[in-house]
PDB file with SEQRES, HELIX, SHEET and CRYST1 records, atoms N, CA, C and O in Angstrom:
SEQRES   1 A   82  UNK UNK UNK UNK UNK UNK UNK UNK UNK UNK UNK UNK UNK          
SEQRES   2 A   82  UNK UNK UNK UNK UNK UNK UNK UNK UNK UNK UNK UNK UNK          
SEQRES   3 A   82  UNK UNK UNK UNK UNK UNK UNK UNK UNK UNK UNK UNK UNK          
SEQRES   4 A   82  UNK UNK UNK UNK UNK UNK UNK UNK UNK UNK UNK UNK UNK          
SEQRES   5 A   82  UNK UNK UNK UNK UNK UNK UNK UNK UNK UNK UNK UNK UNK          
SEQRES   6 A   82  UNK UNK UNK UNK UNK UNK UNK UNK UNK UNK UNK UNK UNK          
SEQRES   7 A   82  UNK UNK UNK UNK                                              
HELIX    1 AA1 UNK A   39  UNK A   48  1                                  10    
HELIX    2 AA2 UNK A   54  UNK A   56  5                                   3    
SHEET    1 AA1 3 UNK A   7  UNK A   8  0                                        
SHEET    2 AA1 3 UNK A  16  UNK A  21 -1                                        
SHEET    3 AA1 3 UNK A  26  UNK A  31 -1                                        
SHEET    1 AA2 3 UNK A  59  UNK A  61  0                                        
SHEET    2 AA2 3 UNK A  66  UNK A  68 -1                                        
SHEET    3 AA2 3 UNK A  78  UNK A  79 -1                                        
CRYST1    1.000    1.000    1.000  90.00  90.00  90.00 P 1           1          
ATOM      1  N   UNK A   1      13.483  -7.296  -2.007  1.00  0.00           N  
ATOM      2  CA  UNK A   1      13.557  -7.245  -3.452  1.00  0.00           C  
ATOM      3  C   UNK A   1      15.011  -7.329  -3.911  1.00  0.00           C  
ATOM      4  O   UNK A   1      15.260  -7.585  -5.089  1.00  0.00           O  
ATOM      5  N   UNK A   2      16.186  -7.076  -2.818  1.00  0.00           N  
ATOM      6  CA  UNK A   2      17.623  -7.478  -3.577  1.00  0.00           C  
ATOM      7  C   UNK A   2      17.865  -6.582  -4.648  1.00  0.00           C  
ATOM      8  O   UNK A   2      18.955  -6.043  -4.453  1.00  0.00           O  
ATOM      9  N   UNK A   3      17.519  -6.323  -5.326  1.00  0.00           N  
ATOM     10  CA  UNK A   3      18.615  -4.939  -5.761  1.00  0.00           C  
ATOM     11  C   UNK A   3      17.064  -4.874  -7.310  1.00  0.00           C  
ATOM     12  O   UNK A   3      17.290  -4.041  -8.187  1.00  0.00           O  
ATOM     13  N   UNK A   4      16.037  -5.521  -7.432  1.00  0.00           N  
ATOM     14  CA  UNK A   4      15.065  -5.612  -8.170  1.00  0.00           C  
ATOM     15  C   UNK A   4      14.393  -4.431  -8.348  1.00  0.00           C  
ATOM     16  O   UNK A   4      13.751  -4.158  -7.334  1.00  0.00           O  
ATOM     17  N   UNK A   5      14.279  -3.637  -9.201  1.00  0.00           N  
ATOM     18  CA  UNK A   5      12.916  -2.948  -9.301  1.00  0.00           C  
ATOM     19  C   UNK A   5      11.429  -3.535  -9.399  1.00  0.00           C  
ATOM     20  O   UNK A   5      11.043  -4.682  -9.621  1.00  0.00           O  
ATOM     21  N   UNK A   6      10.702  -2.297  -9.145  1.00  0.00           N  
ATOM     22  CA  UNK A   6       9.176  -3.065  -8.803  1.00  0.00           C  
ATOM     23  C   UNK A   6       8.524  -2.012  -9.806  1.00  0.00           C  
ATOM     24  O   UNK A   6       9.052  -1.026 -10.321  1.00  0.00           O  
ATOM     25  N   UNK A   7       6.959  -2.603  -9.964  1.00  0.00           N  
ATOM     26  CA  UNK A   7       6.605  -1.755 -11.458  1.00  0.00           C  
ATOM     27  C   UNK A   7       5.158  -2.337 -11.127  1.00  0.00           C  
ATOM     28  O   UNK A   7       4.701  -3.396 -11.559  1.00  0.00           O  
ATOM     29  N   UNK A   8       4.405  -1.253 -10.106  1.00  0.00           N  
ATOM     30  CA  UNK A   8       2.799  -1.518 -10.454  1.00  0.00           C  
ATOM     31  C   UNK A   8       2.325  -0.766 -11.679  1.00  0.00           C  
ATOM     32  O   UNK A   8       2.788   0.194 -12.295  1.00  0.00           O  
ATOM     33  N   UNK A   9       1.622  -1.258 -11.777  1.00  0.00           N  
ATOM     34  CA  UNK A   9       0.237  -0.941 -12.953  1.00  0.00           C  
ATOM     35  C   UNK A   9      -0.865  -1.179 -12.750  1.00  0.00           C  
ATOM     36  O   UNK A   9      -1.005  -2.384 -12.545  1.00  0.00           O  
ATOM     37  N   UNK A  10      -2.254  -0.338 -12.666  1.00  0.00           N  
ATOM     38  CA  UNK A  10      -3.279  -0.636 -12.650  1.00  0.00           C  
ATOM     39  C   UNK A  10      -3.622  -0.646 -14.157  1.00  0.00           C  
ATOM     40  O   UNK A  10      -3.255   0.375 -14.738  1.00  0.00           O  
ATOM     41  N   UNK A  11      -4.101  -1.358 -14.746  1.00  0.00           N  
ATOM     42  CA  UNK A  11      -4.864  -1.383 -16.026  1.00  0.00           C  
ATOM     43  C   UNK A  11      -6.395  -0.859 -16.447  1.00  0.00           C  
ATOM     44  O   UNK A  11      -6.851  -0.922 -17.588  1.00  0.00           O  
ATOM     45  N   UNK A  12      -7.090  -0.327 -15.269  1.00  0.00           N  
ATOM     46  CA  UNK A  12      -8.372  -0.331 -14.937  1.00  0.00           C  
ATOM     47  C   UNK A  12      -7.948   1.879 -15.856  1.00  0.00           C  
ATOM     48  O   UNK A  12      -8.304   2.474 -16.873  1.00  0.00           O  
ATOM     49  N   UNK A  13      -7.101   2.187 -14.693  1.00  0.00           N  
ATOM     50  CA  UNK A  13      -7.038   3.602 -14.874  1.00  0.00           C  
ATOM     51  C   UNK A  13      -5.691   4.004 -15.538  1.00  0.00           C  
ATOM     52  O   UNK A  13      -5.369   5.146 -15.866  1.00  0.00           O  
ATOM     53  N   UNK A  14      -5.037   2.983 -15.665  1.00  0.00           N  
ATOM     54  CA  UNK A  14      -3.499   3.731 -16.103  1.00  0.00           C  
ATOM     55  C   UNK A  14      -2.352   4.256 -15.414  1.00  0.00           C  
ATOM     56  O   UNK A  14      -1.272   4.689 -15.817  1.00  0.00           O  
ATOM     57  N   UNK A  15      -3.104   4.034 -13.714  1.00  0.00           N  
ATOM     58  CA  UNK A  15      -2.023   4.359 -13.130  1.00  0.00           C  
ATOM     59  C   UNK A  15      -0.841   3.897 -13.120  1.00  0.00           C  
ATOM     60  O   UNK A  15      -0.696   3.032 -13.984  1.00  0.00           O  
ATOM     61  N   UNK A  16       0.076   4.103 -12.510  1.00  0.00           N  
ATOM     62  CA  UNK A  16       1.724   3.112 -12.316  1.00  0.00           C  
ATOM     63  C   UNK A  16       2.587   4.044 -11.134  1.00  0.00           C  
ATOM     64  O   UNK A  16       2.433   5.183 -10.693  1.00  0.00           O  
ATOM     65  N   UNK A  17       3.619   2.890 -10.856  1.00  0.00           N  
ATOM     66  CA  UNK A  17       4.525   3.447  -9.313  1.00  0.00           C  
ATOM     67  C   UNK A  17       5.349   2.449  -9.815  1.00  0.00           C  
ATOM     68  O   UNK A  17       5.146   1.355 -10.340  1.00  0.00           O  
ATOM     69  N   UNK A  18       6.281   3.070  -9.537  1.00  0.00           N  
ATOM     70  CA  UNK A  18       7.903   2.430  -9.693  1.00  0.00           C  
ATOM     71  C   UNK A  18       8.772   2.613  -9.028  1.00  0.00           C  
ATOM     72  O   UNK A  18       8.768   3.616  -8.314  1.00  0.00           O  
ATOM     73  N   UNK A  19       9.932   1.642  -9.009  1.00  0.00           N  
ATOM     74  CA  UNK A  19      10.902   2.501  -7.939  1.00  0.00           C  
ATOM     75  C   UNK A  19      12.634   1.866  -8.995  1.00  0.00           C  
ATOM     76  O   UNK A  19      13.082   0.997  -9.743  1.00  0.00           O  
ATOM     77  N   UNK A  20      12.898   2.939  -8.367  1.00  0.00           N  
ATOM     78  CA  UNK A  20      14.646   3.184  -9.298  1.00  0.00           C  
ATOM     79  C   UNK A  20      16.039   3.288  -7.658  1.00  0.00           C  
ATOM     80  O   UNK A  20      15.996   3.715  -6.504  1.00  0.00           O  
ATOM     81  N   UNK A  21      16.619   2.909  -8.156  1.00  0.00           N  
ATOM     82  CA  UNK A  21      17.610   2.784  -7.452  1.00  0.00           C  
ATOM     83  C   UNK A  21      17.944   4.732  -6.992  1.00  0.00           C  
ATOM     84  O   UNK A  21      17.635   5.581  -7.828  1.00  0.00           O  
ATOM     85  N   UNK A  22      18.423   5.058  -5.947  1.00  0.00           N  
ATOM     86  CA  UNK A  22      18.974   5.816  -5.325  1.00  0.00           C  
ATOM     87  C   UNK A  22      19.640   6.553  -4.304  1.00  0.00           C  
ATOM     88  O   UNK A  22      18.963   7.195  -3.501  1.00  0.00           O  
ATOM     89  N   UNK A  23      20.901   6.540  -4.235  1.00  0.00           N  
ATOM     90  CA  UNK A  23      21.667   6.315  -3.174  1.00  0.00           C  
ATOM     91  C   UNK A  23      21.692   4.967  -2.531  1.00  0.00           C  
ATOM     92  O   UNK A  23      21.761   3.926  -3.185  1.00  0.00           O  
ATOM     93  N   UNK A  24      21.652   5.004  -1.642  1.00  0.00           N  
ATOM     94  CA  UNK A  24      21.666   3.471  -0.751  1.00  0.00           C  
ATOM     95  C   UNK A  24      20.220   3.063  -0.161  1.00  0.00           C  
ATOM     96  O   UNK A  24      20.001   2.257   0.743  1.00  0.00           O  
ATOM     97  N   UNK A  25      19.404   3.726  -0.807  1.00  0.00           N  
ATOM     98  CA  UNK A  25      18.189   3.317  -0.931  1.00  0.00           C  
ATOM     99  C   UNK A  25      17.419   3.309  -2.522  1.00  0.00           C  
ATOM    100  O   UNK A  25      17.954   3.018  -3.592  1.00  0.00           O  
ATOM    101  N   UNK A  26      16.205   3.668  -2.311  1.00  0.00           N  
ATOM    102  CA  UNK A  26      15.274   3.520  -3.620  1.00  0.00           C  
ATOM    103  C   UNK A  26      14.224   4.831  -3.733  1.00  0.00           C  
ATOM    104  O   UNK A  26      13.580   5.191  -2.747  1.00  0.00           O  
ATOM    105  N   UNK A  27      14.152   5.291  -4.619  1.00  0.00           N  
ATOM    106  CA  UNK A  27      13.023   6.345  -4.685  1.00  0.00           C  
ATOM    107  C   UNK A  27      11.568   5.566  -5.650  1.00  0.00           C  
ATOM    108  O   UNK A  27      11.419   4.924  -6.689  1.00  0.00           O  
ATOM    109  N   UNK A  28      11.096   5.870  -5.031  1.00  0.00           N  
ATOM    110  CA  UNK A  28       9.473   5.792  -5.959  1.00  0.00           C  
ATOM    111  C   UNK A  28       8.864   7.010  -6.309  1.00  0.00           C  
ATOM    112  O   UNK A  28       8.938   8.018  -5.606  1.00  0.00           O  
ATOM    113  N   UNK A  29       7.902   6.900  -8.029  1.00  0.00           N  
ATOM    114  CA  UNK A  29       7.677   7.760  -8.850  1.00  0.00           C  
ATOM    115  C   UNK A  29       6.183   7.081  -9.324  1.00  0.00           C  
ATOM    116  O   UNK A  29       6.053   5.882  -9.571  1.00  0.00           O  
ATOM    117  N   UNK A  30       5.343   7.847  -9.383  1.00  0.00           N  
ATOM    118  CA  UNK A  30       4.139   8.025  -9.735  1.00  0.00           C  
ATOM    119  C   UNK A  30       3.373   8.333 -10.813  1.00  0.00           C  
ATOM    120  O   UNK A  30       3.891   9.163 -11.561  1.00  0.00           O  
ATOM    121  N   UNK A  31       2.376   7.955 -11.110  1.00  0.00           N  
ATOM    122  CA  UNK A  31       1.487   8.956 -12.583  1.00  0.00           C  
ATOM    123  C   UNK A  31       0.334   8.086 -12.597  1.00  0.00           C  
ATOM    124  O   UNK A  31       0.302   6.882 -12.344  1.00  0.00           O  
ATOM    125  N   UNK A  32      -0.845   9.054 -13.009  1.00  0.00           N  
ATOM    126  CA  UNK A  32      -1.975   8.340 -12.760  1.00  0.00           C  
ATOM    127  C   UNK A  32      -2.870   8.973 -11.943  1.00  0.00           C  
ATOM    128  O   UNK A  32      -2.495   9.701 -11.023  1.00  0.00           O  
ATOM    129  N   UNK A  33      -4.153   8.740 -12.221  1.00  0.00           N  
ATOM    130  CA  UNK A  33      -5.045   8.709 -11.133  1.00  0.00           C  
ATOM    131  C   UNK A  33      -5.047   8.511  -9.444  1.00  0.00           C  
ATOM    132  O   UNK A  33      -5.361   9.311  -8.563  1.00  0.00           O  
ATOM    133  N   UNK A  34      -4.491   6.892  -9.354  1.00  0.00           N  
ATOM    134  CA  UNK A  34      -4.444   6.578  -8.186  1.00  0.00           C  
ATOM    135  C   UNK A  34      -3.404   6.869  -7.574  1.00  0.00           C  
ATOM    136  O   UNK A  34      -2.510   7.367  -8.259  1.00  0.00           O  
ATOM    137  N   UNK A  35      -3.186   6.698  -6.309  1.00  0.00           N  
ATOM    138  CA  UNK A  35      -1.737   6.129  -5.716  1.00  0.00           C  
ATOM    139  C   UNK A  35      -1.735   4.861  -5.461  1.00  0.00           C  
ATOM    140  O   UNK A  35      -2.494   4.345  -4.640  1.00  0.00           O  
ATOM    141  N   UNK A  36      -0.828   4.200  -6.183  1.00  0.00           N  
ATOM    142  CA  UNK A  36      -0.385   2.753  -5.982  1.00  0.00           C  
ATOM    143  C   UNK A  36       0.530   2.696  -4.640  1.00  0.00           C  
ATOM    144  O   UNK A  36       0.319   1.817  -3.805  1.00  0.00           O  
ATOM    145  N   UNK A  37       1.555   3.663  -4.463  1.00  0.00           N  
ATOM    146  CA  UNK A  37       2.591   2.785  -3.639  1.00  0.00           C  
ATOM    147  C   UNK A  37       2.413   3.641  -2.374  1.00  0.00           C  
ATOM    148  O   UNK A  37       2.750   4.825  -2.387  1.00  0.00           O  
ATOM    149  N   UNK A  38       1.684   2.833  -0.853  1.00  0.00           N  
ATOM    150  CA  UNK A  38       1.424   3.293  -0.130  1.00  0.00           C  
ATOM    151  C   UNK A  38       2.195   2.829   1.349  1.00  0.00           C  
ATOM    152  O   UNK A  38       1.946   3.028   2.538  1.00  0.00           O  
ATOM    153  N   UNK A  39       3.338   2.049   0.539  1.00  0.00           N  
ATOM    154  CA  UNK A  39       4.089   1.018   1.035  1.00  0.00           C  
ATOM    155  C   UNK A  39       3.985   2.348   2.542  1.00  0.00           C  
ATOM    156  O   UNK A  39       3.068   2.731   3.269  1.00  0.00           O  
ATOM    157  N   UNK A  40       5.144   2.606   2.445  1.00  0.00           N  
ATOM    158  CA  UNK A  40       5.679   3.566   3.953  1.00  0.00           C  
ATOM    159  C   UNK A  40       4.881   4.018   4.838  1.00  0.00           C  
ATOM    160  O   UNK A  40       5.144   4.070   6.040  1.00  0.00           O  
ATOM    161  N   UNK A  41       3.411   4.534   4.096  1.00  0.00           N  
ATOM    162  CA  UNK A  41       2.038   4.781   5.541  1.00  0.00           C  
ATOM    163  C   UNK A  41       1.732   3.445   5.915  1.00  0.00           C  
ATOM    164  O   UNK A  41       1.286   3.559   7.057  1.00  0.00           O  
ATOM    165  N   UNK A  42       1.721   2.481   5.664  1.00  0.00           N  
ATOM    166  CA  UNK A  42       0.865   1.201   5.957  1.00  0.00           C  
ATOM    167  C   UNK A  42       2.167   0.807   6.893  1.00  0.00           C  
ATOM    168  O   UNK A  42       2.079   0.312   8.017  1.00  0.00           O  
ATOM    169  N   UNK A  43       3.374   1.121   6.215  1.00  0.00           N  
ATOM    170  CA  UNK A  43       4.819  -0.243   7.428  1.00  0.00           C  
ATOM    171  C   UNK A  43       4.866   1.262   8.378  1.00  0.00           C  
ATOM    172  O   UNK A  43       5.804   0.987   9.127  1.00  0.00           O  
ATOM    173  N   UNK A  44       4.497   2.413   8.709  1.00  0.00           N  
ATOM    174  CA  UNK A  44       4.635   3.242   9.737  1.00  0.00           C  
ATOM    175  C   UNK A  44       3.749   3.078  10.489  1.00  0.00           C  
ATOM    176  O   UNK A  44       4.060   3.213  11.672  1.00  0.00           O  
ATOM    177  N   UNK A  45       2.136   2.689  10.150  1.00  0.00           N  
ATOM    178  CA  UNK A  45       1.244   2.754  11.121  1.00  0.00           C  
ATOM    179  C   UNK A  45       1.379   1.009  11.715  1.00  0.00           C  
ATOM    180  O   UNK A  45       0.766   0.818  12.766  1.00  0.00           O  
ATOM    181  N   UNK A  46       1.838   0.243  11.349  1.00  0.00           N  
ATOM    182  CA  UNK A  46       1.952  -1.136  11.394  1.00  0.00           C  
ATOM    183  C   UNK A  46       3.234  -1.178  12.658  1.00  0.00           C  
ATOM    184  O   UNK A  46       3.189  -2.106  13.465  1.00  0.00           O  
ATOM    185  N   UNK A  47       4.309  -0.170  12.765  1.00  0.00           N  
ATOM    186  CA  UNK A  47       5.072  -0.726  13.245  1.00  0.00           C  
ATOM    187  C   UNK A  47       4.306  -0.017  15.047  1.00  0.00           C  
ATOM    188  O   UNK A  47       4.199  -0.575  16.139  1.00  0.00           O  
ATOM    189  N   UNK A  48       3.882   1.563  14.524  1.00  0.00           N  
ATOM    190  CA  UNK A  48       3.149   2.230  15.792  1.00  0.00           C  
ATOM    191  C   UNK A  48       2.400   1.215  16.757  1.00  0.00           C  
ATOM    192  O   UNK A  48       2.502   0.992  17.963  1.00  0.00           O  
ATOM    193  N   UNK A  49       1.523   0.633  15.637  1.00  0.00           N  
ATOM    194  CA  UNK A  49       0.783  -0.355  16.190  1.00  0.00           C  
ATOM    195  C   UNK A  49       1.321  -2.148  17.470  1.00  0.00           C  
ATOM    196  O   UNK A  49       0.691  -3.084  17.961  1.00  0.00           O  
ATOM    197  N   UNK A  50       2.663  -1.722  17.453  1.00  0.00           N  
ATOM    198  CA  UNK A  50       3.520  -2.822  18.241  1.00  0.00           C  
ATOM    199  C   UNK A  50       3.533  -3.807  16.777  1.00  0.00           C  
ATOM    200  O   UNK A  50       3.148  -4.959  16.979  1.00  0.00           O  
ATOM    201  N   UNK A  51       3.891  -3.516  15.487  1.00  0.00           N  
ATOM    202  CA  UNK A  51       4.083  -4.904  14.542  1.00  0.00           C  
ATOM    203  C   UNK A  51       3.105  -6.100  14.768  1.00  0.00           C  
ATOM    204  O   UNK A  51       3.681  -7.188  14.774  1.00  0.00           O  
ATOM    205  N   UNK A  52       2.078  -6.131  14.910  1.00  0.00           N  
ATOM    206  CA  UNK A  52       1.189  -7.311  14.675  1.00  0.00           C  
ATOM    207  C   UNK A  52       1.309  -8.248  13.498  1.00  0.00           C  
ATOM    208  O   UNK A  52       1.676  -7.914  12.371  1.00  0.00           O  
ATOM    209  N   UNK A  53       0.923  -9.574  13.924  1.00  0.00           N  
ATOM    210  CA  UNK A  53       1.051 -10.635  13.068  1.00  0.00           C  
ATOM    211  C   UNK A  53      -0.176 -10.315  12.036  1.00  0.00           C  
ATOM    212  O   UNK A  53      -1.135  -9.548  12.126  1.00  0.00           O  
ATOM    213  N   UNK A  54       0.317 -11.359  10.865  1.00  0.00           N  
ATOM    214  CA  UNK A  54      -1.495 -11.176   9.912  1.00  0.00           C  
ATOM    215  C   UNK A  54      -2.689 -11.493  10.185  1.00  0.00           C  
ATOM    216  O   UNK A  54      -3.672 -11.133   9.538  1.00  0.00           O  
ATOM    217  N   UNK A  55      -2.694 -12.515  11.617  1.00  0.00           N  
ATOM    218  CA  UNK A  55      -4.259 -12.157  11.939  1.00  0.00           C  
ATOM    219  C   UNK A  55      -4.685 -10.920  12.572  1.00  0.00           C  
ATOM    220  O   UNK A  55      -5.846 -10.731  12.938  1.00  0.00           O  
ATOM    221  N   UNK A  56      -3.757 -10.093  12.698  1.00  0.00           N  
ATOM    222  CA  UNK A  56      -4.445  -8.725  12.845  1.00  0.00           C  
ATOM    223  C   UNK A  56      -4.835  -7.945  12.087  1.00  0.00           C  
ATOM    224  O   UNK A  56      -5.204  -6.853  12.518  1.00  0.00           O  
ATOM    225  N   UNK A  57      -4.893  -8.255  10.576  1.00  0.00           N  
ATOM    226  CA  UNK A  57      -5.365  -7.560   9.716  1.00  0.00           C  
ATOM    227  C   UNK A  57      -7.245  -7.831   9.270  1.00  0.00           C  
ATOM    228  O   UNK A  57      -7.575  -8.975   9.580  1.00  0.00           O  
ATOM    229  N   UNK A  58      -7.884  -7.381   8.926  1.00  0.00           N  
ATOM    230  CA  UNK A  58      -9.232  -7.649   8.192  1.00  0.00           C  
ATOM    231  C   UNK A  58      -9.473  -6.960   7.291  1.00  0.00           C  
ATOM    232  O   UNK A  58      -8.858  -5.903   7.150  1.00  0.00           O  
ATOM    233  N   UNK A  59     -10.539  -7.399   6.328  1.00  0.00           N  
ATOM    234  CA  UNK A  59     -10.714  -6.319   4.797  1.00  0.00           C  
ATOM    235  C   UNK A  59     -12.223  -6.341   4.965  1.00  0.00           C  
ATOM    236  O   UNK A  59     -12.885  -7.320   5.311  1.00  0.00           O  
ATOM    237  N   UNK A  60     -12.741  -4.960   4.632  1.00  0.00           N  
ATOM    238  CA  UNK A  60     -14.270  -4.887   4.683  1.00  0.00           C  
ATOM    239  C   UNK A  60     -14.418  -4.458   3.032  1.00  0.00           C  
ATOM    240  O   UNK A  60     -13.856  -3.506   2.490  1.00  0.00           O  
ATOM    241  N   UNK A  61     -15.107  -5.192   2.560  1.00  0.00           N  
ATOM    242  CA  UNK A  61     -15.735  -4.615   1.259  1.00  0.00           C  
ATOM    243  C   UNK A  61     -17.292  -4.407   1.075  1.00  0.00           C  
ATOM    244  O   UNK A  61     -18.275  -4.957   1.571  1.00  0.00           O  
ATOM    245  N   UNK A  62     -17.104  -3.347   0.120  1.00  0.00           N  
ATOM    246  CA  UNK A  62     -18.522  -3.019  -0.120  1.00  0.00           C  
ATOM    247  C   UNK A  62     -18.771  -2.862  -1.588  1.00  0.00           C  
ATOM    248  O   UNK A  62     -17.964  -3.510  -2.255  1.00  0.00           O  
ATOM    249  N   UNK A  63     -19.770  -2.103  -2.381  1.00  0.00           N  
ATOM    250  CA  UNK A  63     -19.975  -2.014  -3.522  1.00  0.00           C  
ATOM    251  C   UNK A  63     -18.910  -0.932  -3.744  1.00  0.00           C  
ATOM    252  O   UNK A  63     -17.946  -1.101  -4.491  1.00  0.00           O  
ATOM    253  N   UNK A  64     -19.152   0.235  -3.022  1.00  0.00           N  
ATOM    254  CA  UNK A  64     -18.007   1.174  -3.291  1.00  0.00           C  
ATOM    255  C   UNK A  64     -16.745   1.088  -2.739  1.00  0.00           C  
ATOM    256  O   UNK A  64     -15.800   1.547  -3.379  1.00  0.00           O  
ATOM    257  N   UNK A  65     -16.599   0.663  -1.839  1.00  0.00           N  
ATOM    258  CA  UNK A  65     -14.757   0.589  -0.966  1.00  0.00           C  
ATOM    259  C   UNK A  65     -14.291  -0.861  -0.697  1.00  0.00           C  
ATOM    260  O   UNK A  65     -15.035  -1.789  -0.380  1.00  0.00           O  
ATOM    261  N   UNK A  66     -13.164  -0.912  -0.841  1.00  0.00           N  
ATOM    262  CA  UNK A  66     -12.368  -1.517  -0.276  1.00  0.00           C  
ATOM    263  C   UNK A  66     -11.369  -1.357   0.477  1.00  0.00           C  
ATOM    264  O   UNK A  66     -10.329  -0.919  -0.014  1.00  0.00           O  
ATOM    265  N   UNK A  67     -11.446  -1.671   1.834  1.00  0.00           N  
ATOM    266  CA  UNK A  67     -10.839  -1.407   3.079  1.00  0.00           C  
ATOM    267  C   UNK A  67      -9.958  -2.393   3.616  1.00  0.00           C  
ATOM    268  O   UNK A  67     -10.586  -3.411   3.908  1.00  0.00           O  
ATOM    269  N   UNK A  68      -8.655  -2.476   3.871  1.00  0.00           N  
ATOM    270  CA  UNK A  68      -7.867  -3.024   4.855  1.00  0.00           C  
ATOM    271  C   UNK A  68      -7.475  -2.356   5.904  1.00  0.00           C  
ATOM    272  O   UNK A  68      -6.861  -1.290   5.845  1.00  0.00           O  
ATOM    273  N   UNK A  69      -7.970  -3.233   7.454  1.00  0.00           N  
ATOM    274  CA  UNK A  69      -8.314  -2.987   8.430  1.00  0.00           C  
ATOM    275  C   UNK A  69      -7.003  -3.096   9.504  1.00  0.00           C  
ATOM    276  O   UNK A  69      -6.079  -3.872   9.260  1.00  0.00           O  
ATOM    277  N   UNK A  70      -7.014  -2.310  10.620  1.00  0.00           N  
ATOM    278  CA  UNK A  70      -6.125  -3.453  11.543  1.00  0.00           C  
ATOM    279  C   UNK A  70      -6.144  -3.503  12.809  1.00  0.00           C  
ATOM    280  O   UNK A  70      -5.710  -2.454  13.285  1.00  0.00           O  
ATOM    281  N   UNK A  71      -6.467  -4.284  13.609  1.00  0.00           N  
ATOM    282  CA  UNK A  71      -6.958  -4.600  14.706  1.00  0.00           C  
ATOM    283  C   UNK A  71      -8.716  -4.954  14.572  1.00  0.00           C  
ATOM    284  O   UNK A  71      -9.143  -6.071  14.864  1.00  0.00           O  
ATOM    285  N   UNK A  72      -9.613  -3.849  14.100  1.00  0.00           N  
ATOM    286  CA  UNK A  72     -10.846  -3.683  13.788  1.00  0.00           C  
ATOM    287  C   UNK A  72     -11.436  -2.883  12.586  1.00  0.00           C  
ATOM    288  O   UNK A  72     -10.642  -2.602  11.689  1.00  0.00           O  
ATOM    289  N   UNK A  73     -12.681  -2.499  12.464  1.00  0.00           N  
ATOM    290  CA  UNK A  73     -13.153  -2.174  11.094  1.00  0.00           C  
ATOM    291  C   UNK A  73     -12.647  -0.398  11.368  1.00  0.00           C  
ATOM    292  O   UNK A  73     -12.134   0.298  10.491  1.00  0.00           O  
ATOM    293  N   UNK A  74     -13.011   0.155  13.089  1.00  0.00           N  
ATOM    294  CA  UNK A  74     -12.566   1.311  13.065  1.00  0.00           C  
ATOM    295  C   UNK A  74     -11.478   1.445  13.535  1.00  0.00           C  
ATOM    296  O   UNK A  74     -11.536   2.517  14.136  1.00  0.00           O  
ATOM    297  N   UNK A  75     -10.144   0.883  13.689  1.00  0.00           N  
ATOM    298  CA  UNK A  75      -9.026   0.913  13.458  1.00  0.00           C  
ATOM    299  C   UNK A  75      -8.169   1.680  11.996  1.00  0.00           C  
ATOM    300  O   UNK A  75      -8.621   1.896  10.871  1.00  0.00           O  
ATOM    301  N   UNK A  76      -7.084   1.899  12.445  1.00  0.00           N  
ATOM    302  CA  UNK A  76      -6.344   1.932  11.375  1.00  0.00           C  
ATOM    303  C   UNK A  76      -6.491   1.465  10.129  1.00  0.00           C  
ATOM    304  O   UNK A  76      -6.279   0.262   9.974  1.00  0.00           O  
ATOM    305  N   UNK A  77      -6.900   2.319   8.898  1.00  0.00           N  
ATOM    306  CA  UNK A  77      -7.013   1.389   7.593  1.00  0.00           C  
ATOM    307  C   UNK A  77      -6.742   1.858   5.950  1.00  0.00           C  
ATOM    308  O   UNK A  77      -7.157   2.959   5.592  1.00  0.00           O  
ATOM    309  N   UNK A  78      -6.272   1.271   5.313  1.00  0.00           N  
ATOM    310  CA  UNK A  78      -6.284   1.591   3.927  1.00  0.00           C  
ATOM    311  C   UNK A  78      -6.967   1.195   3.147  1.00  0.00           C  
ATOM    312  O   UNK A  78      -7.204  -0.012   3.193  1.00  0.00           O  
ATOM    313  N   UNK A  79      -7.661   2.099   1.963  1.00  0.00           N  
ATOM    314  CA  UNK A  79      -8.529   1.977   1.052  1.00  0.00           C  
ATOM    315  C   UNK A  79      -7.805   1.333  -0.192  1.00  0.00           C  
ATOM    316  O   UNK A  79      -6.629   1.694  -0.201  1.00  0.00           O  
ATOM    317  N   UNK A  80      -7.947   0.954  -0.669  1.00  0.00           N  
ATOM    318  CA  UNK A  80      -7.718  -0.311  -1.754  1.00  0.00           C  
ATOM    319  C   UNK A  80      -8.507   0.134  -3.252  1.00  0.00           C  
ATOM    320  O   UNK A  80      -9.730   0.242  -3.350  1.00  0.00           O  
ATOM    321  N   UNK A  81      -7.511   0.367  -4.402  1.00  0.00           N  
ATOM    322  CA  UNK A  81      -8.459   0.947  -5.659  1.00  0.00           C  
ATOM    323  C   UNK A  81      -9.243  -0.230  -5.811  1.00  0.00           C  
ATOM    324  O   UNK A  81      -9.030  -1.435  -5.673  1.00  0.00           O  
ATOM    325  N   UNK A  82     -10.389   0.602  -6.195  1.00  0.00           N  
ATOM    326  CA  UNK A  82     -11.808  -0.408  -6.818  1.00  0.00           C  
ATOM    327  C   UNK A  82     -11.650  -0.169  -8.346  1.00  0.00           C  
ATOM    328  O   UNK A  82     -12.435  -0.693  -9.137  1.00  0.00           O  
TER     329      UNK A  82                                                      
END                                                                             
């Protein structure tokens, strides 16, 4: 992102995640229902995992969830707001 801030929004619930410059890194800030920014669990279990390419990822959906997978369905995974 180069020195950019980032600015989710869900519109569904109102949530939002942002991130602001701090120190020689960036902090992210929250409000809302959901959690949007899940960045750091997903690049920690990703790197555990030996860093796999994107065909190691899969998404299972259903009426109620949405799942991103990795390696398999019972693998490692994050739920995705519906």
């Amino acid at each position: 992102m180069s020195g950019e801030e980032v600015i989710l929004v869900d519109v569904a619930t109102g949530s939002q995640a942002w991130t602001e410059p701090a120190g020689d890194g960036w902090s992210v800030h929250q409000d809302g229902p959901l959690r949007l920014w899940e960045v750091e669990d997903a690049l920690a279990t990703w790197q555990t995992v030996g860093s796999p390419d994107q065909t190691a990822f899969g998404m299972t959906v259903t009426d109620e969830t949405q799942r991103v997978w990795l390696g398999d369905p019972a693998g490692p995974s994050w739920r995705l707001p519906t």
